[in-house]
C-alpha positions as CSV (number, residue, x, y, z in Angstrom):
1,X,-50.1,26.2,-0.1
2,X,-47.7,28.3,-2.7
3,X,-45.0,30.2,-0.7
4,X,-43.0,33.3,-2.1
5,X,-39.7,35.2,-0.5
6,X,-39.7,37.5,1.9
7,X,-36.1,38.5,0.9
8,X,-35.0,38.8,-2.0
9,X,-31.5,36.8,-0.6
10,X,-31.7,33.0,-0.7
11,X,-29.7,30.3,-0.8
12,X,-31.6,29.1,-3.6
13,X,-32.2,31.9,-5.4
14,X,-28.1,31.8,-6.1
15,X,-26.4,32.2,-9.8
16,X,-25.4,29.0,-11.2
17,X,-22.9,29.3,-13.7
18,X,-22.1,26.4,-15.7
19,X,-18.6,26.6,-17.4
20,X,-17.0,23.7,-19.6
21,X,-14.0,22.3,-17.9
22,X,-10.9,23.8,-19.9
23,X,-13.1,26.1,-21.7
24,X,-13.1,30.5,-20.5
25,X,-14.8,33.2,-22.6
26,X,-12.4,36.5,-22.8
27,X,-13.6,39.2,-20.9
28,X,-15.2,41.7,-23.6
29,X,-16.3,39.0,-25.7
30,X,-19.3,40.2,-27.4
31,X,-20.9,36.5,-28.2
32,X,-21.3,34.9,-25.4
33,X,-20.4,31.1,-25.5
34,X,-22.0,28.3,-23.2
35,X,-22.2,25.2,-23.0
36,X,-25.4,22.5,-22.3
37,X,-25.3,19.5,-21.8
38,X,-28.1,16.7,-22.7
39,X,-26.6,14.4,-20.5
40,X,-23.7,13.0,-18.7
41,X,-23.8,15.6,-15.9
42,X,-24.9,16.1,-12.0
43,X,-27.3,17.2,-9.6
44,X,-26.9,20.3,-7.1
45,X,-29.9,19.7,-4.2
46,X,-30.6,23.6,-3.0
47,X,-31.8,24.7,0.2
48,X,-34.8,27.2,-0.5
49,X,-35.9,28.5,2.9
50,X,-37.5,27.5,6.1
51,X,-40.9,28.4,7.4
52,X,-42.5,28.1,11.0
53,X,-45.4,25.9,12.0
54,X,-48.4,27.0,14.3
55,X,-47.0,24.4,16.9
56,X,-43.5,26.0,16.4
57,X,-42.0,23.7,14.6
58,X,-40.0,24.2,11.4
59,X,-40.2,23.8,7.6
60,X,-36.9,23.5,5.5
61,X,-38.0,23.8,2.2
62,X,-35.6,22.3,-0.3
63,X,-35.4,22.1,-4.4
64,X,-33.0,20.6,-6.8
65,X,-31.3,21.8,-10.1
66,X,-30.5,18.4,-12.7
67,X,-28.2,19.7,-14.5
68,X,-28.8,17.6,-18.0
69,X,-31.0,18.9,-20.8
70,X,-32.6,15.6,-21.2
71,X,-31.4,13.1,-18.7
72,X,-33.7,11.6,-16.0
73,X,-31.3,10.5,-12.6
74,X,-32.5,8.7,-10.5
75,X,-30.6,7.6,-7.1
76,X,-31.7,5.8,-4.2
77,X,-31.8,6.7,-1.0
78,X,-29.0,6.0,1.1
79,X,-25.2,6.6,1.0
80,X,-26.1,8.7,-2.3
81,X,-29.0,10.1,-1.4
82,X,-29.4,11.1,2.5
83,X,-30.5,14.0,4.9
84,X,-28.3,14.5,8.1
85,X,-29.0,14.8,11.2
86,X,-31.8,11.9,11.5
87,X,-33.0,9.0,9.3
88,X,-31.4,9.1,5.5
89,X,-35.1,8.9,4.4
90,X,-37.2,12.1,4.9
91,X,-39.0,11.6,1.8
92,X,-36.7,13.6,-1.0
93,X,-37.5,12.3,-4.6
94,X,-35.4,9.7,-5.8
95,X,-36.0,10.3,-9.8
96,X,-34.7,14.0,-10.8
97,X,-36.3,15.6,-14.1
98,X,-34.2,17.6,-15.8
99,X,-33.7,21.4,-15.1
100,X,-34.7,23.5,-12.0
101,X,-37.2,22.4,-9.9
102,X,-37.9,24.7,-6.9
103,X,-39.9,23.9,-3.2
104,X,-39.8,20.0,-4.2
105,X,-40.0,19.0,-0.6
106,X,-39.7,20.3,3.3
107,X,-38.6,18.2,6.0
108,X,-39.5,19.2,9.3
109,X,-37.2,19.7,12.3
110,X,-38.7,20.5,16.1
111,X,-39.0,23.9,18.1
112,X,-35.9,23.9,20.2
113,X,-33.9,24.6,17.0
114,X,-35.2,28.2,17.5
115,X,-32.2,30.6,17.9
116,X,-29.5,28.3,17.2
117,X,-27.4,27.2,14.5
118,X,-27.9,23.6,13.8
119,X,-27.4,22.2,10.1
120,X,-29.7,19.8,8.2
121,X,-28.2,18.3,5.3
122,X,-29.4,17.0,1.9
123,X,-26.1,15.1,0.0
124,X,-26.1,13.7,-3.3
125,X,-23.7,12.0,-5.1
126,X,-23.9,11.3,-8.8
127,X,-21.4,9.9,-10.6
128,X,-19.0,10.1,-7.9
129,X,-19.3,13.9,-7.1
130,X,-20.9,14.8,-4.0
131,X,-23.2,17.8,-3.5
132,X,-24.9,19.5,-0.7
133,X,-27.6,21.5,0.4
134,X,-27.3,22.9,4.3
135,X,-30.3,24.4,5.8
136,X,-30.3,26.2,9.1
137,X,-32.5,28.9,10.1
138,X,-30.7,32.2,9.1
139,X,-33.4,35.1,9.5
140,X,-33.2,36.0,6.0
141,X,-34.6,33.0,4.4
142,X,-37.6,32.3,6.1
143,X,-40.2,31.9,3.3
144,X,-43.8,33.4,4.2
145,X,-47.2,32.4,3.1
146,X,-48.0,33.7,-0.4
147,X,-50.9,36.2,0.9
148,X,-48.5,37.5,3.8
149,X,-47.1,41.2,3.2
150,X,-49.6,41.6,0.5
151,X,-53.0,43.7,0.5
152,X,-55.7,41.2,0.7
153,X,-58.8,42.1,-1.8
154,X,-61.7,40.2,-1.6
155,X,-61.5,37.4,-4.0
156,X,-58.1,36.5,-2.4
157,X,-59.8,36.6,1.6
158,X,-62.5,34.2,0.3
159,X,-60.1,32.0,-1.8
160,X,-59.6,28.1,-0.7
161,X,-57.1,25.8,-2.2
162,X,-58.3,22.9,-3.8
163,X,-58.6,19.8,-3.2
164,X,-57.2,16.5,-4.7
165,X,-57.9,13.0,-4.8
166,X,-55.8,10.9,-7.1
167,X,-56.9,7.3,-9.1
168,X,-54.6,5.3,-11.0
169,X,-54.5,1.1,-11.5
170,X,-53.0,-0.3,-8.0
171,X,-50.9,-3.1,-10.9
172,X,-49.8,-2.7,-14.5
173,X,-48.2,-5.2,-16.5
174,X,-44.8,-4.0,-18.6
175,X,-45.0,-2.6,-20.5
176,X,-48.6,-1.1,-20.9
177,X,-48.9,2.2,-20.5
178,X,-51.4,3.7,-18.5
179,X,-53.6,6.9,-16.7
180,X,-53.5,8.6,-13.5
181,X,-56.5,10.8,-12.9
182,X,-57.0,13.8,-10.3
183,X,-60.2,14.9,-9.4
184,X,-60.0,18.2,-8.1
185,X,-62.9,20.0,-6.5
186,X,-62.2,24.2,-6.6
187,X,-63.9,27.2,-5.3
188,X,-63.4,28.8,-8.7
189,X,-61.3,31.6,-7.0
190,X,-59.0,33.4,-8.1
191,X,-61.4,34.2,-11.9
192,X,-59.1,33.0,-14.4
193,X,-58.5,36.3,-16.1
194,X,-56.9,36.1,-19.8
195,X,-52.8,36.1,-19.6
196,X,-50.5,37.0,-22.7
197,X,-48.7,34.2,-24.5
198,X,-45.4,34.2,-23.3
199,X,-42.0,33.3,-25.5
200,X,-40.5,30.6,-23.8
201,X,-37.3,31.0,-22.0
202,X,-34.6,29.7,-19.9
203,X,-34.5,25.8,-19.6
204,X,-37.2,25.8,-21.9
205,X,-34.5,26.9,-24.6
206,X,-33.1,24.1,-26.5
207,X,-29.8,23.5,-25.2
208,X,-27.1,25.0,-27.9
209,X,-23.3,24.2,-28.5
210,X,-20.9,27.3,-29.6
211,X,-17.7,27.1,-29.8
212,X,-15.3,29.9,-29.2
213,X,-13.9,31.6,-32.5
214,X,-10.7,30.5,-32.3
215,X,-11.8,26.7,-31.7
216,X,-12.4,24.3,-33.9
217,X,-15.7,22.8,-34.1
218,X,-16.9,20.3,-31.5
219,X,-19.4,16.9,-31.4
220,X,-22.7,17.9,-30.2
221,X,-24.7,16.1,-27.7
222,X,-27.0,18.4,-27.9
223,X,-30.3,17.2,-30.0
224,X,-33.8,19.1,-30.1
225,X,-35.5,19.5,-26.2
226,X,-39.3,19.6,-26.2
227,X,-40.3,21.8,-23.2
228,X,-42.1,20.1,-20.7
229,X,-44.7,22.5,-20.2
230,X,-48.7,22.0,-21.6
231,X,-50.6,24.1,-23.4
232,X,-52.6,26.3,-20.9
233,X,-51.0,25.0,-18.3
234,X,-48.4,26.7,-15.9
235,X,-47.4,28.5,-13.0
236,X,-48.7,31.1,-10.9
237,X,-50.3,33.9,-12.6
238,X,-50.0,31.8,-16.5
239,X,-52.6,29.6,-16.4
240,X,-56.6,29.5,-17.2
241,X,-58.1,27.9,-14.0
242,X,-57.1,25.1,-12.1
243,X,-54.3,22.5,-13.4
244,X,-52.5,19.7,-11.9
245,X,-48.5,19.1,-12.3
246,X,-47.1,15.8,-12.1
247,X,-44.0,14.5,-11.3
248,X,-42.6,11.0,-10.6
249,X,-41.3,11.1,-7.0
250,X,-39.8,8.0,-6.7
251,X,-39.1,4.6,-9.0
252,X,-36.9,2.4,-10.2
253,X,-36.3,4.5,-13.8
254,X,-38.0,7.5,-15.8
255,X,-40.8,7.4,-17.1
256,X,-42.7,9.3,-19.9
257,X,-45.4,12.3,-19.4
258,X,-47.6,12.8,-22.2
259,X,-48.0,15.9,-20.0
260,X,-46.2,17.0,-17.2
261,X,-49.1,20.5,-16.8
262,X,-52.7,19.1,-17.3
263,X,-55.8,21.6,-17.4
264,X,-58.9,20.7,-15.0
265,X,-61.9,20.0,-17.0
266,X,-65.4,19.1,-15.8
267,X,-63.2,18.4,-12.4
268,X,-61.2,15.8,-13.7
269,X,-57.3,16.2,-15.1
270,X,-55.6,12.7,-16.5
271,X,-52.3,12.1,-18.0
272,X,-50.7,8.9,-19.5
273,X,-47.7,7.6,-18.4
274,X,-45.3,5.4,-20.9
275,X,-43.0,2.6,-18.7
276,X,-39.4,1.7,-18.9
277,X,-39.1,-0.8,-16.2
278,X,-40.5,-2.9,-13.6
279,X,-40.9,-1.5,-9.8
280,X,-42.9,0.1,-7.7
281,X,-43.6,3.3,-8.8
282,X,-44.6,6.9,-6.6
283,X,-46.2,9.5,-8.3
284,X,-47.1,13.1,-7.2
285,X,-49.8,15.2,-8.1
286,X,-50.0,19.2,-7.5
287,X,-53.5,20.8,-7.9
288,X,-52.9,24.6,-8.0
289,X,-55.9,27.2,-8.6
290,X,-53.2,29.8,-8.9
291,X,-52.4,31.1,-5.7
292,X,-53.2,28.0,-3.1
293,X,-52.2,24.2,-4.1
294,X,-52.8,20.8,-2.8
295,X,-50.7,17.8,-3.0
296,X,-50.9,14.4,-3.2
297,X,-49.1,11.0,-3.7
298,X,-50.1,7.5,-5.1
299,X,-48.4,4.1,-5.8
300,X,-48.3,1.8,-8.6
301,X,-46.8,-1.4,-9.3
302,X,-45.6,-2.5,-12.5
303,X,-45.2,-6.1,-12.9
């Protein structure tokens, strides 16, 4: 199920600010000058929220935020890549798109942490810097189902959230290429309604080098971005119908969407997936009608 904020304060609804090192833009400076990088930089994980569970038990909902234009990282779990208190491995992603990514995962943590101030912890280290995300349970970021605080009509009480069942070859040989497929069964609900074509903005902007007037002029690694988003496809409230996301959750290197935002048609969504590399391979599929999603995972081996 989709979750929004209750408040509009949030550890990950913070300002990042990204500044080149040596690099400050004069107060009163009437064109403002940024740098964005394609590669070369970090990863910030982000602590989104927590939510409570009927048995009550707790959600912490965390995100991530790659900071390259274009670059895929991926880091294992362990020293690099590890949630404290508890086992290292509470099943955050290992590969990291590029760009914001927002409720990625939740790890659960048990009832007695009600009214207290322990930590949980997700550090990652990329190239030698360290970066964390600490979740407790402050009041003001618990995150609430997306219907909650909301007048209910009638399409919304009757609304389900699909479901998803996810094929793909258990085996491929490197470096074929090959499908996944989601079959997603939906009750139709919400009626896709006609939305407005939207410019594209934020991280879908192609990433831009300026420097400051006074500075001489700079190498760029900044080359054209495609934006990873389908046509028809997108978030809540954008798209026409249901339509599936994909990400690659965990592997042993990138891969290539021909889509990351497929459209469901006849029931059926597919997308084709380009290799790199040899490994075992965890892909993750999000049907969303609009309002309510489902999620799934499946494994392949490429040989």
């Amino acid at each position: 199920m989709s979750y929004c904020f209750r408040s509009l304060v949030s550890a990950g609804a913070l300002l990042l600010v990204l500044i080149a090192p040596g690099i400050a833009v004069a107060q009163g400076n009437p064109e403002p000058h940024s740098f964005k990088f394609n590669t070369g930089q970090g990863l910030q994980p982000i602590f989104e929220g927590w939510s409570k569970n009927p048995d009550g038990s707790f959600q912490m909902h965390f995100g991530y935020f790659n900071r390259n234009y274009t670059e895929t990282l991926v880091v294992p779990v362990g020293a690099d890549n590890k949630l404290e208190p508890g086992a290292p491995d509470r099943a955050q992603p290992t590969v990291f798109a590029t760009r914001i990514h927002r409720q990625e995962f939740s790890v659960m943590v048990p009832k007695d942490w009600a009214g207290t101030k322990r930590e949980l912890t997700w550090t990652v280290t990329v190239r030698g810097v360290t970066e964390k995300a600490v979740a407790w349970l402050q009041p003001e970021w618990e995150i609430d189902p997306i219907y909650r605080g909301r007048t209910l009509t009638e399409e919304m009480k009757k609304n389900k959230p699909p479901t998803l069942t996810l094929e793909a070859p258990a085996t491929v040989t490197f470096p074929n290429a090959f499908a996944l497929t989601a079959t997603v069964k939906d009750d139709g609900l919400p009626v896709p309604r006609k939305q407005p074509q939207r410019a594209a903005a934020g991280q879908e902007t192609p990433p831009t080098l300026k420097p400051l007037p006074d500075q001489p002029e700079i190498p760029v690694n900044v080359p054209t971005v495609q934006s990873g988003r389908a046509a028809g496809g997108g978030g809540r409230g954008q798209q026409q119908g249901p339509v599936v996301n994909w990400v690659l959750w965990r592997g042993p290197a990138a891969v290539t969407f021909d889509a990351t935002t497929t459209p469901v048609k006849d029931g059926r969504a597919v997308v084709n997936v380009a290799l790199t590399k040899a490994g075992a391979y965890q892909f993750r599929a999000r049907a969303s009608d609009g309002e309510l999603t489902d999620e799934k995972d499946i494994t392949v081996t490429v040989r």
